[in-house]
C-alpha positions in Angstrom: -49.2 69.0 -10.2 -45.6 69.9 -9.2 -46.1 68.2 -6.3 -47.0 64.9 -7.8 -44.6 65.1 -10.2 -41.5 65.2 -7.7 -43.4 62.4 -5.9 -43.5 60.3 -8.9 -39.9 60.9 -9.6 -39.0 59.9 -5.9 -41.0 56.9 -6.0 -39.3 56.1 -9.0 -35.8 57.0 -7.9 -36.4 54.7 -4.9 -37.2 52.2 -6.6 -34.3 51.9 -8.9 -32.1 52.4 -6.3 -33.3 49.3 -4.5 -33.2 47.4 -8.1 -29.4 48.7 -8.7 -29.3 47.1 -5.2 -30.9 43.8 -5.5 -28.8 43.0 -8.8 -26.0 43.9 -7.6 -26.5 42.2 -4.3 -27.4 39.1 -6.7 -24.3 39.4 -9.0 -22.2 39.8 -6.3 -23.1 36.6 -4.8 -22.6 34.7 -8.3 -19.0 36.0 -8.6 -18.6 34.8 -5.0 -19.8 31.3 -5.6 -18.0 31.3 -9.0 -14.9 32.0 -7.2 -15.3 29.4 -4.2 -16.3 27.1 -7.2 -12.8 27.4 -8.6 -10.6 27.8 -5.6 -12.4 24.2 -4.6 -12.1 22.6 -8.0 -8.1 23.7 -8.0 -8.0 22.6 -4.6 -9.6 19.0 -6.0 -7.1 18.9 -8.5 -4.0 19.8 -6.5 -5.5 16.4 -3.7 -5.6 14.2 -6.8 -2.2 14.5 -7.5 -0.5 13.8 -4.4 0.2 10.5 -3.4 -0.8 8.9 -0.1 2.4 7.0 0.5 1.8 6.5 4.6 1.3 2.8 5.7 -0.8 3.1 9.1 -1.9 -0.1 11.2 -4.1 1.0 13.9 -3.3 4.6 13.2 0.1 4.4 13.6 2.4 4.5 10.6 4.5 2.3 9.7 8.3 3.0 8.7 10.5 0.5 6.8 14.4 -0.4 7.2 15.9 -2.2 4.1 17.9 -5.4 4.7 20.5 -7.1 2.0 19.7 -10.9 2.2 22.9 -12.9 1.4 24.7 -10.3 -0.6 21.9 -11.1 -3.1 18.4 -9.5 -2.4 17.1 -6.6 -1.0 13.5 -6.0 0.8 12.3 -3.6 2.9 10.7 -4.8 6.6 9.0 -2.7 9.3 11.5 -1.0 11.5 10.3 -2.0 14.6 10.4 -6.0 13.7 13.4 -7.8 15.5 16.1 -10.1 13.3 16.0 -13.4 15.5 19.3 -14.5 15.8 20.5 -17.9 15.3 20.0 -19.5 18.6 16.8 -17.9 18.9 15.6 -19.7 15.4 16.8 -23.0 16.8 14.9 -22.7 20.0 12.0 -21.6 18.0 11.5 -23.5 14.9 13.8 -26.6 16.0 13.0 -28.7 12.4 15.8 -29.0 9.8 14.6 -26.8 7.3 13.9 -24.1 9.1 13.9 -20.4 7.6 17.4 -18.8 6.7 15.9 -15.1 8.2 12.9 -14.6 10.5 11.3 -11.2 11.4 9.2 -10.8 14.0 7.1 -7.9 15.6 7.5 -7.2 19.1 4.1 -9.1 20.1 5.4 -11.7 17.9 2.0 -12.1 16.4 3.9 -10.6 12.5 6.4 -12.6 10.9 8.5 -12.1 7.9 10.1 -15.6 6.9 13.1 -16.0 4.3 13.8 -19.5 3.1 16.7 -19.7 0.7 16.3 -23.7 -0.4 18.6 -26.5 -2.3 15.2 -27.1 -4.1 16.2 -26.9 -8.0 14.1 -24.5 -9.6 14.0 -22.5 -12.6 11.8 -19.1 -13.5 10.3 -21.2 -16.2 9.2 -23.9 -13.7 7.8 -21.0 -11.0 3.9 -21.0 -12.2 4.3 -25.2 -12.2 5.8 -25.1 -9.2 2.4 -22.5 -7.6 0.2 -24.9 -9.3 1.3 -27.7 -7.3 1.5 -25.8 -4.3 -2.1 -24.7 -4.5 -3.6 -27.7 -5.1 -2.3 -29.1 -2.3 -3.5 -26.8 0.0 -6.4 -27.8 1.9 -8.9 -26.0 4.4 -7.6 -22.6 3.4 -9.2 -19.8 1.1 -6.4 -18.6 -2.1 -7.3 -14.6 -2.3 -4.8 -14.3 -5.1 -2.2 -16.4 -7.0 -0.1 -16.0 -9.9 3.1 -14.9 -11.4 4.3 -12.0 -12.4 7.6 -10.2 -14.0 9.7 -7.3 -12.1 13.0 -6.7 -12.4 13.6 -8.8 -15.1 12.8 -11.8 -13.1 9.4 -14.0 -12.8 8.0 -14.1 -9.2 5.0 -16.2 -8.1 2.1 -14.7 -6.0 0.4 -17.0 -3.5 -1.7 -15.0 -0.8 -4.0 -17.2 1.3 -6.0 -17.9 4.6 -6.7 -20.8 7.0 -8.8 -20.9 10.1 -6.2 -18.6 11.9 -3.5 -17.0 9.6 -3.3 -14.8 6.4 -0.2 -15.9 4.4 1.6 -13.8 1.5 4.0 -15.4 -0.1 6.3 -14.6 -3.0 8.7 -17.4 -5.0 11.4 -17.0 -7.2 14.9 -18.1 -8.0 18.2 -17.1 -7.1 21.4 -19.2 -9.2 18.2 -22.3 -10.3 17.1 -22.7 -6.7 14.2 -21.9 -4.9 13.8 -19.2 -2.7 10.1 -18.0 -0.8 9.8 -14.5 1.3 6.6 -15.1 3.9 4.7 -12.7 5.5 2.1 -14.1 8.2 0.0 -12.9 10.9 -3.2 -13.3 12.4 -6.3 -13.9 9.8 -8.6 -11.3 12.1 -6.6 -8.3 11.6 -5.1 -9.6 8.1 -6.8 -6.3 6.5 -4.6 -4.2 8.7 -1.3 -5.6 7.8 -2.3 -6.2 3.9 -0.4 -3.3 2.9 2.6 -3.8 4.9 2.8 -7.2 3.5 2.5 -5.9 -0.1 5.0 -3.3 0.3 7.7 -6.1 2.2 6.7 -8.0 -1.4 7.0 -5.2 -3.7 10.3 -4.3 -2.6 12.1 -7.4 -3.8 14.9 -6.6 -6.2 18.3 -7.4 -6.6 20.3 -5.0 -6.9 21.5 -1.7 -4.9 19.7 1.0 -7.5 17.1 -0.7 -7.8 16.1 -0.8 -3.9 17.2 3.0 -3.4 14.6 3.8 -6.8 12.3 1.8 -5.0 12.5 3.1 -1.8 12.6 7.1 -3.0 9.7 6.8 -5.0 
């Protein structure tokens, strides 16, 4: 009777032990996952607040240098496009009104073109003036238009394709005359340069805090 007794009692004592060790087995594994849980979620939380500010094309990031455009705008352009020169713009585009300032990449398939204009024009006039423009476009897709304000000035929005170039373009007015900043470059690979384009645009202001703000942020 003794005997069974202490049997019973080892059965029993076994048996708790490997229930102690089964819970605890289990609860450790729910503090673990409860901790990974959190580490991932403040993880999460620290991705969402920083800001991806790299511009890459083909995996190569793009860096910007700002220029001063006739001591009367600034805008940022990809450091590795070249400033034509002056004889180099009249060998090139050999018309009358050819743009003031041309950038080009070094495969000369990228171009940033400046056009400073005796056109009279006033900020009023700007979304008239992109009307006009538009509707005489022909055999080419608009993928956005408009005007907007920034920097207390109104700027008009015309970004559009034909059968072999994207075209972003930005109008506005300098002393009641028009002025246009182009970017341009091959319609296939358009989606590439779409954010260097946007950023050349963005950066149009007018005034030497304004650019270094810009620039910093």
């Amino acid at each position: 009777m003794v005997f069974n007794m202490n049997r019973k009692e080892i059965i029993l004592g076994v048996i708790g032990i490997v229930v102690i060790v089964v819970v605890a087995f289990f609860l450790a594994n729910i503090i673990h996952d409860y901790n990974v849980d959190s580490i991932n979620k403040e993880n999460e939380t620290e991705n969402e607040g920083q800001k991806e500010d790299k511009i890459e094309v083909d995996g190569i990031e793009i860096n910007f240098k700002t220029y001063r455009v006739d001591s009367s705008f600034f805008l940022n352009v990809p450091d590795t496009f070249i400033m034509l020169d002056e004889a180099t713009l009249k060998e090139k585009y050999n018309y009358n009104e050819r743009p003031e300032l041309v950038f080009m990449s070094n495969d000369d398939l990228e171009h940033i073109f400046i056009s400073t204009t005796d056109e009279a024009m006033t900020d009023d006039g700007l979304e008239a003036y992109l009307n006009n423009r538009i509707v005489g476009l022909t055999n080419m897709t608009i993928l956005d238009s408009g005007t907007y304000q920034n920097y207390d000035k109104t700027f008009a929005k015309l970004v559009a394709t034909d059968q072999n170039t994207y075209y972003n373009i930005r109008f506005f007015t300098l002393e009641n005359k028009l002025v246009s900043v182009e970017f341009n470059t091959q319609v296939g690979v358009y989606k590439e340069w779409e954010d260097v384009a946007n950023e050349v645009m963005d950066s149009i202001c007018f005034n030497e805090e304004d650019i270094k703000k810009y620039s910093s942020d």
